[in-house]
Structure formats: structure tokens, C-alpha cells
N, C-alpha and C positions, 0 to 999 in steps of 0.2 A: 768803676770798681777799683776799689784799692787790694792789696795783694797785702795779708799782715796778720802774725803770728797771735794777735793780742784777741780776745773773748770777742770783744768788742770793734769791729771794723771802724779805722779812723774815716771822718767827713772828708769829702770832700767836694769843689761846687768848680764845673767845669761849665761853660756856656757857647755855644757857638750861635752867632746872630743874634744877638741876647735872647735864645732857647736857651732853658737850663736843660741839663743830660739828667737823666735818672741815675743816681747810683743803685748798682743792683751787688747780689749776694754770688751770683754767677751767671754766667752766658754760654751759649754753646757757638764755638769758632772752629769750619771745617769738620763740622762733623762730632768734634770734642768737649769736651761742659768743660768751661775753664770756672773754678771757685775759688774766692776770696781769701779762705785759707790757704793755699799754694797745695794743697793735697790732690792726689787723684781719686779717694774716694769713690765723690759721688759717681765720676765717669766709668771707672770699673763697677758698680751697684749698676749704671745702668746700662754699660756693656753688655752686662752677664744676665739684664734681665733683657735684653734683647735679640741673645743668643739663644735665649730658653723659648721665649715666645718664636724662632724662626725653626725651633727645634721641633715643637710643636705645629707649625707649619709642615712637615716633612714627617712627620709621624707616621702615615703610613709606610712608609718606604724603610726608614731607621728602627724601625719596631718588628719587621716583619722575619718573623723564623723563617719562611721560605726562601728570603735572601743571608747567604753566607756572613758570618760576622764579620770578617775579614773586609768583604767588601761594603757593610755596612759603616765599620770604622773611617776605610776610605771617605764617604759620604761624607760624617761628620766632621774629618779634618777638610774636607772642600767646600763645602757650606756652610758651618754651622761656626767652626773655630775661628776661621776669618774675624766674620760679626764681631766675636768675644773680643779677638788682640787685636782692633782697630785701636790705632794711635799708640800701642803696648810700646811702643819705642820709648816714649818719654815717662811710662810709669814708675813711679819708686816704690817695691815691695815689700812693705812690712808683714813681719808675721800674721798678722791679723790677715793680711788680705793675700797670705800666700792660702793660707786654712781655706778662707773663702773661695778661692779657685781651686784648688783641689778639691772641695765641696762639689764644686761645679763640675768639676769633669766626672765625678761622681755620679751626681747625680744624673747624668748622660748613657754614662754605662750601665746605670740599675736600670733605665727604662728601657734601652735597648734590649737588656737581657729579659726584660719584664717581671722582676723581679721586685715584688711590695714590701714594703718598710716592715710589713712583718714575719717574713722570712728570718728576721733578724742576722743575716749577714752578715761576716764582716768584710771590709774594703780590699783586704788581701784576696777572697776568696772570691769576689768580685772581678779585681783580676786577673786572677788567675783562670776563670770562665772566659773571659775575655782576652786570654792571651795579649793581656798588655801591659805597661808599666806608667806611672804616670810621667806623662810628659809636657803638659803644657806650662807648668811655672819653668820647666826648665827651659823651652821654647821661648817664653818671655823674655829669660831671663841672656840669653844666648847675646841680643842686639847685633848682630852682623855691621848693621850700619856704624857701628863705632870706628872702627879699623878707618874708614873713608875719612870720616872726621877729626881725629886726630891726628891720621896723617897729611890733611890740608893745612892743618895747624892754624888756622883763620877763629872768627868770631865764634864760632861752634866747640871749636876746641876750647875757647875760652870760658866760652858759659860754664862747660861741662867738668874743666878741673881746674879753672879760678877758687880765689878763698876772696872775703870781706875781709877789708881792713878793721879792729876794733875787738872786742871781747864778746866771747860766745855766751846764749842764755843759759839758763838756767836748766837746771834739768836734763834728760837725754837729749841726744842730738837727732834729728830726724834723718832718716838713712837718705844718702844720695844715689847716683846713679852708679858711681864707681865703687859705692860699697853694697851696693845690691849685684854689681858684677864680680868684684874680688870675693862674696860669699858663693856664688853658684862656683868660681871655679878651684875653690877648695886653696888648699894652702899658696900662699904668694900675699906681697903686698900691692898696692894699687900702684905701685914706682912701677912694679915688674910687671905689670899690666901695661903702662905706659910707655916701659919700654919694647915692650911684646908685638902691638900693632905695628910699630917701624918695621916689622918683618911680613909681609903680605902671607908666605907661606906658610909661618906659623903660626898665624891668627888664625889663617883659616883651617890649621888643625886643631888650634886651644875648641875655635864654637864647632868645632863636627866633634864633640866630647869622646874623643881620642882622652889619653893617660893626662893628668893633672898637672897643673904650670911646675911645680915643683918639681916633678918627674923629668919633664920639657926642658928646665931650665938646666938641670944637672947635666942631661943629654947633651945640650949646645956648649954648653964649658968644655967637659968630656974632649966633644971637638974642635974646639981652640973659637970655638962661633962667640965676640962678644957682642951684645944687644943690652949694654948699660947704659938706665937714663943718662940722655945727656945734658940734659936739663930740668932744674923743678918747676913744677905748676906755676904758671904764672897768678898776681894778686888784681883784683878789679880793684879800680882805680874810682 
């Protein structure tokens, strides 16, 4: 499999023992559908349809008025949401497919509450039955595991805030991981992100969504606290 932005996936002809290999369109590695376009798509499509079919596996139990919602929602955060944000570590969230996961959690709390599409409902009032709020893009979007990775500052840190040498395509740019995290946590640049993990105790207040980096950062000035990059991203070579 080649990994390329173009319509068209480039040839390529690999052979071990003179077998040729197949080139395919995508593979699933650990559990993951890795695809040719570099997108997570299809692996989010088939997350979420993995998590609906184990949803319905448990239907008795998540559907049932006799058991408290309260503890029903439990349920579905320990079974069912798992499923969905398998691998959600390395996802990149574009609008399109933040829609589709709020979709999805959606469509969790109308069954639970038993509630048919022609109720005509709307999603606010949904949760507000449900005493809830949506949380799962923000859940995705949190990564805990970053703070570890940048502060090893090894190969991982690389991949994740390396740039290519050469001129960018055409068109918009496909969002990364550090701009799918500098959008969840509201005003700040991805410098002030960067600088932010070198502090264990403040990262682990920025993802417990505590008050906004901008708020944080003003605070640590305030108290003479500096946490300025001390270096820019390095470039893959």
C-alpha cells in the first residue's frame, strides 16, 4: 500500500522470494483499518458502526426504564464508548466527522430514552431528559497521552510536530493532530500547547477542562511562572 494524497494511488511492485505482494487500498493493523489516503475515515465509519451493533447487543439492559438513566449512561460509557474511541488517539477530526460522532452519541441517547424519530425532537431536549451534555468529541479530543510524548521528546514527538521540507498543496490543508487539540482547548496557539505539556500539573489541568489556556496562561504570568517555548518544532529531514 502506498499512503498519497493524489485520486489516484501510485504503483508500486514489492516482491519477497520472487512473490509479488498485492497492493491493496487498505488493511486493518491492531485492530485499525489503516487507508491509502492517510485519512481515518473509514476506521471511524467502522468504529461507530461497531459500537451500534454492540449497542444493540445490550439493548435489553440500555433501553430498559426500570433501570435508572443515570445508571444506564454508566453502562454505555463502559461498554459501548470504549468500542467507538478505539485507536481515537491518532484520529484527526474534521467537521464532517465531528457531525458524525455527535450523530452517534445521539443516536444512543434517543434509544435509550425510546424515543422515535417521530417525536420530532430536538437534540437539546434530548439532553436535557437525559441530564447530559455531549461529551464524547470532547473526550476524543482531550489525548492525555500527549503530555508523555512530547515530554520524551524522542521519535513520537517528531512525527507529531515535525513539518516537510518543500511547498504545501493546493488547496486547504488537512487538519493535524495539534490543530484538532489547539481547537478543543479554545484560545492559545499550538507554541503555547507545546509549551504547556513541559508542565505535568498543568496539562493535567488544561485536559480535566478546567478554565481555558488563555485564562491558565495569564494566571502563570500573574505568578512570575515562565513556561515559554524553548524551542520550535523541529523539520523531518
Amino acid at each position: 500500500m502506498v499512503i498519497s494524497r493524489k485520486q489516484e494511488s501510485p504503483k508500486c511492485d514489492i516482491s519477497i522470494n520472487e512473490v509479488k505482494l498485492k497492493q491493496t487500498e487498505k488493511f486493518k493493523y491492531l485492530g485499525t483499518i489503516i487507508s491509502n489516503d492517510g485519512k481515518t475515515n473509514r476506521e471511524i465509519s467502522a468504529r461507530t458502526a461497531q459500537a451500534k451493533i454492540n449497542f444493540q447487543k445490550m439493548k435489553t439492559i440500555l433501553t430498559n426504564k426500570h433501570i435508572s438513566i443515570e445508571t444506564r449512561k454508566r453502562a454505555l460509557q463502559c461498554y459501548i464508548e470504549p468500542v467507538l474511541m478505539y485507536g481515537c488517539e491518532a484520529w484527526t477530526i474534521s467537521k464532517q466527522i465531528q457531525n458524525k460522532l455527535e450523530a452517534t452519541e445521539m443516536w444512543f441517547l434517543r434509544r435509550m430514552l425510546r424515543i422515535p424519530w417521530t417525536a420530532k425532537k430536538t437534540n437539546e431536549r434530548v439532553l436535557n431528559e437525559a441530564n447530559k451534555r455531549r461529551s464524547l468529541v470532547r473526550t476524543i479530543r482531550k489525548r492525555p497521552f500527549l503530555g508523555h510524548v512530547m515530554r520524551r521528546g524522542k521519535l513520537e514527538h517528531l512525527v507529531t510536530t515535525g513539518k516537510f521540507e518543500g511547498k504545501r498543496s493546493r488547496g486547504k490543508q488537512r487538519e493535524k493532530i495539534m490543530d484538532g487539540l489547539a481547537t478543543w482547548l479554545g484560545p492559545g496557539k499550538v507554541s503555547d500547547i507545546l509549551a504547556a505539556v513541559k508542565d505535568r500539573d498543568l496539562w493535567r489541568d488544561m485536559i480535566a477542562d478546567l478554565p481555558t489556556l488563555r485564562f491558565r496562561r495569564n494566571l502563570l504570568r500573574q505568578q512570575g511562572k515562565n513556561y515559554a517555548l524553548r524551542s520550535a518544532p523541529r523539520k523531518l529531514r
